[in-house]
Structure formats: structure tokens, C-alpha cells
ROMITOR-942224 format. One record per residue: residue in one letter; x, y, z of N, C-alpha, C, CB in turn. Coordinates in steps of 0.1 Angstrom, whole numbers, plus 5000, padded with zeros to 4 digits. Glycine has a CB too. Layout:
% ROMITOR-942224
AXYZXYZXYZXYZ;...
% end
This chain:
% ROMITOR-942224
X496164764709497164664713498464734712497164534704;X499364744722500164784722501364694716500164834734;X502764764708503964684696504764724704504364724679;X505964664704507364714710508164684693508064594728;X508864834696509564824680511164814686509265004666;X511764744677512964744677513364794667513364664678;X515164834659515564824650516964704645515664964648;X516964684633517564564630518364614620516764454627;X519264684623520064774606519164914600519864634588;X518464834587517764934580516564914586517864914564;X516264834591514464794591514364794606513764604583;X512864804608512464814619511264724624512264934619;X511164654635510364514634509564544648511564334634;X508564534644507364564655506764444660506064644650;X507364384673507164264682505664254692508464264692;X504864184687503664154696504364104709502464044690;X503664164719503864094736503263984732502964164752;X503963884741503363744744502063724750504263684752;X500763674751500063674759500463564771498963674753;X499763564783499863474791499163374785499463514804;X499663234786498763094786498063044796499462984784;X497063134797495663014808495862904801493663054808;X495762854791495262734791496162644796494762704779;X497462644791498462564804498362574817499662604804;X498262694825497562674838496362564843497062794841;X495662564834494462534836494462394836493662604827;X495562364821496262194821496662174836497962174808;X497662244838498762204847497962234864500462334843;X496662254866495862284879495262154883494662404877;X494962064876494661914882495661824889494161834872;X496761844876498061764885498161844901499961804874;X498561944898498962074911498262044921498562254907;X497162064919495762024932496461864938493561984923;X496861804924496461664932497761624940495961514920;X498861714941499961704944499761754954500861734938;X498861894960498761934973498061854979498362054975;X496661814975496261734984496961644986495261684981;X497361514978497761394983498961374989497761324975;X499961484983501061464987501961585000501761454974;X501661714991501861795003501561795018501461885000;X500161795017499061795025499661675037497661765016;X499461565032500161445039501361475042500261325032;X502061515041503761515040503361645059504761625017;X502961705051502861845064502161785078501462015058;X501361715076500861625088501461525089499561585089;X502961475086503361405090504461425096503361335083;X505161585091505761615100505661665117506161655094;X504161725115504261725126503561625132503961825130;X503761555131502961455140504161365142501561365132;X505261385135506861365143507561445152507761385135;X506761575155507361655165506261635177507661825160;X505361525181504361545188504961455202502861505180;X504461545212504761435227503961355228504661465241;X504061265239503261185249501961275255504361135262;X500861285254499861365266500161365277498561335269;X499561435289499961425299499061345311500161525300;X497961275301496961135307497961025309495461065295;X498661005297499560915291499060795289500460895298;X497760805279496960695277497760675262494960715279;X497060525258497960485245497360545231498060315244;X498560635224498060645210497060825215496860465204;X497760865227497060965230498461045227496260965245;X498661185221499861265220499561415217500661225209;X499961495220499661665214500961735210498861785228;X500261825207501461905191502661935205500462135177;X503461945198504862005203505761995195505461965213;X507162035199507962065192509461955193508062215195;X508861865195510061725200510561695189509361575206;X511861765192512861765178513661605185514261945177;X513961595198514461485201514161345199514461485212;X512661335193512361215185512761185174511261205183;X513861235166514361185158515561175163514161235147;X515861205171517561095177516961005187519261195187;X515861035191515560865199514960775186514060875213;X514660805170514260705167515960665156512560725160;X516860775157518060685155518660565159518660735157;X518660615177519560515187518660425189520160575204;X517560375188516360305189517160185175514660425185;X516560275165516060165150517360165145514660235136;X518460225150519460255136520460095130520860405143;X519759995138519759835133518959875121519059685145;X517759865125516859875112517259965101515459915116;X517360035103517360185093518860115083517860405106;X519960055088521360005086520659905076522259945102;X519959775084519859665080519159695064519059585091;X518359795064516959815054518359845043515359995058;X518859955044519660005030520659885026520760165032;X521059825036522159675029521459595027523359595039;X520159535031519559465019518959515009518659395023;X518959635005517859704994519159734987516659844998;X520159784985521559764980521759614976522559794991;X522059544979522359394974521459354969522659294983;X519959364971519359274961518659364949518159164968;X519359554950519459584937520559534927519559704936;X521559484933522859464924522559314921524459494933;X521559264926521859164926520759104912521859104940;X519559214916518859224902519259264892518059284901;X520159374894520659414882521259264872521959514887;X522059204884522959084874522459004869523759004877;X520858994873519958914870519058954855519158924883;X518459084861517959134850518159194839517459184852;X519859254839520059334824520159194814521859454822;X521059094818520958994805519558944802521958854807;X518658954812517158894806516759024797515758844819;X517059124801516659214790516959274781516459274793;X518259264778519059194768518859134759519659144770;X518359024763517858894754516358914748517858744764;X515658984758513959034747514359184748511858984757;X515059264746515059384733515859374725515359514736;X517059284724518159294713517559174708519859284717;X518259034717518258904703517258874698518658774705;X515958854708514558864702513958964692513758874711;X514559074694514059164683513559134669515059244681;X514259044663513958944649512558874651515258804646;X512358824661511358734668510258794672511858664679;X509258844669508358954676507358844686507159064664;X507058724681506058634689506858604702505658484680;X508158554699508858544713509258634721509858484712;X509558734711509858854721508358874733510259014708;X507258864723505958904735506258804743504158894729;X506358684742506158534751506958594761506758354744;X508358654761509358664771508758774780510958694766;X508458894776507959004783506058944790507859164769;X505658844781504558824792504758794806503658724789;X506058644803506558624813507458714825506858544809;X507858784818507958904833507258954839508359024834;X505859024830504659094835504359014841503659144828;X503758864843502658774843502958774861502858594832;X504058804869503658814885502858914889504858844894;X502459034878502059154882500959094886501959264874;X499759014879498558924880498558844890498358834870;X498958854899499258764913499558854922500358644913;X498558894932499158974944500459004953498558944951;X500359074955502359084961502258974972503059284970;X501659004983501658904991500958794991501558945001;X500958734981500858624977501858534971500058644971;X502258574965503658564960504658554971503958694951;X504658594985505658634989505758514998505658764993;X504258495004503558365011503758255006502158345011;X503958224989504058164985505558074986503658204977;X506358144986507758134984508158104999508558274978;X507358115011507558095027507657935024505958155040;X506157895014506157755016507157635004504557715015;X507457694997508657644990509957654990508657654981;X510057744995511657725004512357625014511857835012;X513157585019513257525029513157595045514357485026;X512757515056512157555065513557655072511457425072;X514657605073515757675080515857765068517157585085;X515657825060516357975052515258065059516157985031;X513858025059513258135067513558185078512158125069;X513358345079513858395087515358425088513558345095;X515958455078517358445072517658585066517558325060;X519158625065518858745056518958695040519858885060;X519058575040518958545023517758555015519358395021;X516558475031515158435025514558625022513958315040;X515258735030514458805030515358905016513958855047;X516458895016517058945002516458844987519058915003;X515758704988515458684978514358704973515658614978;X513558734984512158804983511758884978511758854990;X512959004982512959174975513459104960514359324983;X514459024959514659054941513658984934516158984932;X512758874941511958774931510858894929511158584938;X510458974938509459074937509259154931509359114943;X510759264927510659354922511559294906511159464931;X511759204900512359244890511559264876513459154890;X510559264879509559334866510459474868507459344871;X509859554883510459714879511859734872510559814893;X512559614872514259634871514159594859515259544880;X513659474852513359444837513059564824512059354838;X512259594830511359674816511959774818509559704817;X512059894823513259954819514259984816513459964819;X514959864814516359834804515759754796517759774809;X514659704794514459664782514359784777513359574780;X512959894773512459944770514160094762511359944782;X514760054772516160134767517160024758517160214783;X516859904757517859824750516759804735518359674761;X515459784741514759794725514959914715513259804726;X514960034717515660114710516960134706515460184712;X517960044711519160094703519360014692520360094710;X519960134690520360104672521260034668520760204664;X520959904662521859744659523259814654521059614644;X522859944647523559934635525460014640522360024622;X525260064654526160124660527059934668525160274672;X526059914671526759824675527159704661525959774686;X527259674653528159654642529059754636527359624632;X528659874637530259964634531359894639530360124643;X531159904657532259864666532559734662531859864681;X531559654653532259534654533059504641531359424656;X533059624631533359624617534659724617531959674607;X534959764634535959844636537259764642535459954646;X536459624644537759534650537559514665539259614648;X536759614671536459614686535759424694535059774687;X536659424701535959314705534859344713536859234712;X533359194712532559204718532159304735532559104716;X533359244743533359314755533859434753533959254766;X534259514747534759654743533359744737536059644730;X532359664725531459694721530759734729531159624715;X530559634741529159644747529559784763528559434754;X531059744764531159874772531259984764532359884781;X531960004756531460124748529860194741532360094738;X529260084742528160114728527260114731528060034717;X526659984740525659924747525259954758525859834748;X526159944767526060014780525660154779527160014788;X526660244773526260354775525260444772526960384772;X524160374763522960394756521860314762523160374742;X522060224769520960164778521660214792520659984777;X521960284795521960374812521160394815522560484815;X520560534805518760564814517860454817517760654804;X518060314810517260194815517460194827517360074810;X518960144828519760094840519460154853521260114838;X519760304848519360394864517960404864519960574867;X516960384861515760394860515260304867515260394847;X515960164862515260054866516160014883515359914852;X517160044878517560064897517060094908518160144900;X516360264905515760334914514560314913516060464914;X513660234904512260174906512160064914511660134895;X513760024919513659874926514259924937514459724919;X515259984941515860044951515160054962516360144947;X514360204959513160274961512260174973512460294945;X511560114963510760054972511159944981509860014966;X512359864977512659754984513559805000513459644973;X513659944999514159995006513260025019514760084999;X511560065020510560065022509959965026510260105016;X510359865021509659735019509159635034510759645010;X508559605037507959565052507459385052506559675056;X507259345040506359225038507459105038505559225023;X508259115030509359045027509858995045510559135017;X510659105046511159065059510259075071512259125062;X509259045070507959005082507858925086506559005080;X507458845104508358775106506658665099509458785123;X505558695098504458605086504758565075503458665082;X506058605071505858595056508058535057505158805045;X508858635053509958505048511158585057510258475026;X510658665071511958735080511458665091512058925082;X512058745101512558725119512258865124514458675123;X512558845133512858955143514159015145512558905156;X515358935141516358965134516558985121517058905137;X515459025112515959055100514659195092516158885092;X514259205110513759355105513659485101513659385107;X513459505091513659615084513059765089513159585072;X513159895083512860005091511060015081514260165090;X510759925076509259935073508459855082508959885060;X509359765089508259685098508359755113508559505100;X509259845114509059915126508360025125510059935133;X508260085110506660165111505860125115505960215101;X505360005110504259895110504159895125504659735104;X505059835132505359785143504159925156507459775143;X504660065153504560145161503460205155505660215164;X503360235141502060285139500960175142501860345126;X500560085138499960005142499459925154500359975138;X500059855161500459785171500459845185501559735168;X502059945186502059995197501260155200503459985201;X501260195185500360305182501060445185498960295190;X502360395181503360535188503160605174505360495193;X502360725175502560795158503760825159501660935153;X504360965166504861035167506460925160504561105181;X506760845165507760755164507960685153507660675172;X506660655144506260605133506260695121505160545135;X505760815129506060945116507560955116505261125118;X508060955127509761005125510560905115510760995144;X509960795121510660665109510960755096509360515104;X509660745096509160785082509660865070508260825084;X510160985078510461105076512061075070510361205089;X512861015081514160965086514260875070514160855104;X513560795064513760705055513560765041512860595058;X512360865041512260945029513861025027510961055031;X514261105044515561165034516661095031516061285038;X516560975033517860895034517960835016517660755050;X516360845013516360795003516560914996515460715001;X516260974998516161114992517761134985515761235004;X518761144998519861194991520961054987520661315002;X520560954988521360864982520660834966521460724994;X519360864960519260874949519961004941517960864948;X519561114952520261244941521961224938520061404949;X522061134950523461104949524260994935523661024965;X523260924933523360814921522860874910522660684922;X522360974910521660964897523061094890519461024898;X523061174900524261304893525461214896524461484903;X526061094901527061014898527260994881526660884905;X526260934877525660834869525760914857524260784873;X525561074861525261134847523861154843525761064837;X522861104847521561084845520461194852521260954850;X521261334854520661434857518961484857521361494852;X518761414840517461444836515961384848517461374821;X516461254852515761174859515161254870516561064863;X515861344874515461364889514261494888516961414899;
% end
């Protein structure tokens, strides 16, 4: 086995080489695989199947490879209602969860904390929609609403928050259950008033909830196709850029149009998270 010597003053210190770690490879080769298959893999056939034409039969749902870069500014000037509409409702009924959800979670990681039975009772009842299918839930709410909100952009903003605020809950709970009471009595043994405390103390130590639970609601409601469907609690005016995937992969069977969506929505999301999260300070996230 070969030593690499150094010297250190008087003495002299003979350093074993590192070996390589197979066995971390070997950890880290199931994830890896399952990322090429499922995700790479998909991702690569989706782009091109965004650069693909019309055939030249011009039968439906018939297309061959090419290089149609112009399908993503025809699915701009096309959808860019949709593509617009999707991020201002997925924006508002994050903020709107937010105002909703930090004080419920608030209330079962801090004040309940003393209370462990209630504290579970409150967190069942967040989980407890997960047990009820999404679109079921969503169906549900078509028929208890009033008949003129459907088809509204209210019915289809209240959709996305009744839906997602489990993802928005639990992590700021899960960041408000660990902080430490005892910082926040300093501030209050410092003279600091309550609203000083909680911007200083509170907030700044449940962030990683905050942005966590943002972009777990953001994310998808941004994507989201059910809500505003015109079956369930939208219109035709309050279509989003998930129901015109739907619309074209599906229906009219335009891939090529439906992958571009697609693509168009991943990077949009793409750089308005990287954009919030290095706002935010929350670098680690990404």
C-alpha cells in the first residue's frame, strides 16, 4: 500500500489515500436510475415531441420529428390568457393560504403544544381531506356553493386554497413546533412588544416552514386543471394553462402543442421559484 508523507515541524506523518466509496454509489444508483428513467427519460421525449410537425397525411394526432421551434410562440400568442390567468390565481390563493394557514399553525405547534390530545385532534383535522379524493372534494364544493359563483374566478381561487392547505399547514407547523418558547419570552422579558416579538423571533425561525409550505402549494396549484374545469367549479373563461394541456393532449390530440404547454409552464415555474426562494434567503431549499 502505498503512504504519502508529509512533514509537520519535527515529525513526520504518513497519510493513507482515501479509498473510493462503492458503497455510496451503490446507495446512491437506485435513486439515480429512478431519476433517469422516470424523470429524465420523460422530460427528453417531451421535448421533442414539442419540436414535432403536423405529417404530411394530416390526419389527427398524426406528427413527425422536426425541429418546430415556432411552436412555442404559437403556444404563447395562442394560451398566453391561460399561462397569465394560471400564475394570478396560483399567486392569490397562495397568499391567501398563507393568511389562512400560518395562524392555524400557529395555534397546533405553539399554543397547543401544552395540550398533546388536542394538539393531535387539530392536525387530524387538517390531514383528515387527504382520506377523501381530490376530485371529490372538489365536486363536492360545485354542489354547496351557490349556483352563480360557479364558473367564477372566486369559485375557482377557492378551490385551489380549500385543496391545498394541508401542503401549506404542516409545514409551518412542523417549523413552528420546534421553536424554542424560551427565545420568545426573552423578547418578552426584554420589553419587546408582542408584534415586534413575533417579527423578530417567530417569523424568522418558521421561514423554512413558510417558504416550504408556499412552494408545496404554489407549485401545484399553478398546474392545477380540476378546480377550474368547466365539470367541476370553472368556465371557459376561467381556464387555466392545465386544462389546455388537457384540452389538446387529450381531446384535440395536438401533442406537439400540449408538450410545448408543458415545457412553457415547467420553466416559468422554474424561475419564479428560484426567484423566491434566493429572495427569501432560503437557498438550502432548492
Amino acid at each position: 500500500m502505498a503512504f504519502t508523507a508529509f512533514s509537520t515541524g519535527t515529525a513526520t506523518v504518513e497519510q493513507v489515500p482515501r479509498k473510493r466509496s462503492w458503497t455510496a454509489l451503490l446507495l446512491l444508483a437506485p435513486g439515480i436510475a429512478y431519476m433517469l428513467l422516470f424523470f429524465l427519460a420523460p422530460f427528453i421525449q417531451l421535448v421533442i415531441t414539442s419540436l414535432q410537425a403536423p405529417a404530411a397525411s394530416g390526419g389527427i394526432g398524426e406528427y413527425i420529428a422536426a425541429w418546430q421551434f415556432g411552436n412555442y410562440a404559437d403556444a404563447i400568442v395562442q394560451y398566453w390568457p391561460h399561462i397569465l390567468r394560471s400564475f394570478v390565481y396560483a399567486l392569490t390563493a397562495t397568499v391567501i393560504g398563507l393568511i389562512i394557514c400560518y395562524p392555524l399553525a400557529y395555534l397546533i405547534g405553539v399554543t397547543l403544544r401544552p395540550r398533546p390530545m388536542l394538539q393531535g385532534i387539530a392536525l387530524i383535522l387538517v390531514v383528515a381531506p387527504f382520506f377523501i379524493s381530490f376530485l371529490l372534494r372538489t365536486l363536492a364544493w360545485k354542489q354547496i356553493l351557490p349556483g352563480e359563483w360557479i364558473g367564477t374566478d372566486f369559485s375557482v381561487i377557492f378551490g385551489l386554497v380549500y385543496n391545498f392547505i394541508p401542503f401549506m399547514t404542516l409545514p409551518m407547523f412542523a417549523s413552528l413546533q420546534q421553536l424554542d418558547l424560551r427565545l420568545v419570552e426573552a423578547g418578552q422579558d426584554l420589553y419587546a412588544s408582542p408584534v415586534t416579538t413575533f417579527r423578530r423571533v417567530t417569523l424568522p425561525l418558521s421561514l423554512p416552514g413558510v417558504v416550504s409550505g408556499t412552494l408545496l402549494s404554489f407549485i401545484p396549484m399553478a398546474g392545477d386543471y380540476v378546480s377550474a374545469s368547466t365539470e367541476f367549479l370553472g368556465s371557459t373563461k376561467t381556464a387555466m394553462i392545465g386544462n389546455a394541456i388537457e384540452s389538446n393532449f387529450l381531446r384535440t390530440q395536438d401533442y406537439p402543442m400540449a408538450a410545448t404547454l408543458s415545457i412553457i409552464l415547467m420553466a416559468v415555474i422554474l424561475v419564479i421559484v428560484a426567484t423566491y426562494v434566493r429572495k427569501s434567503g432560503a437557498e438550502d431549499l432548492l
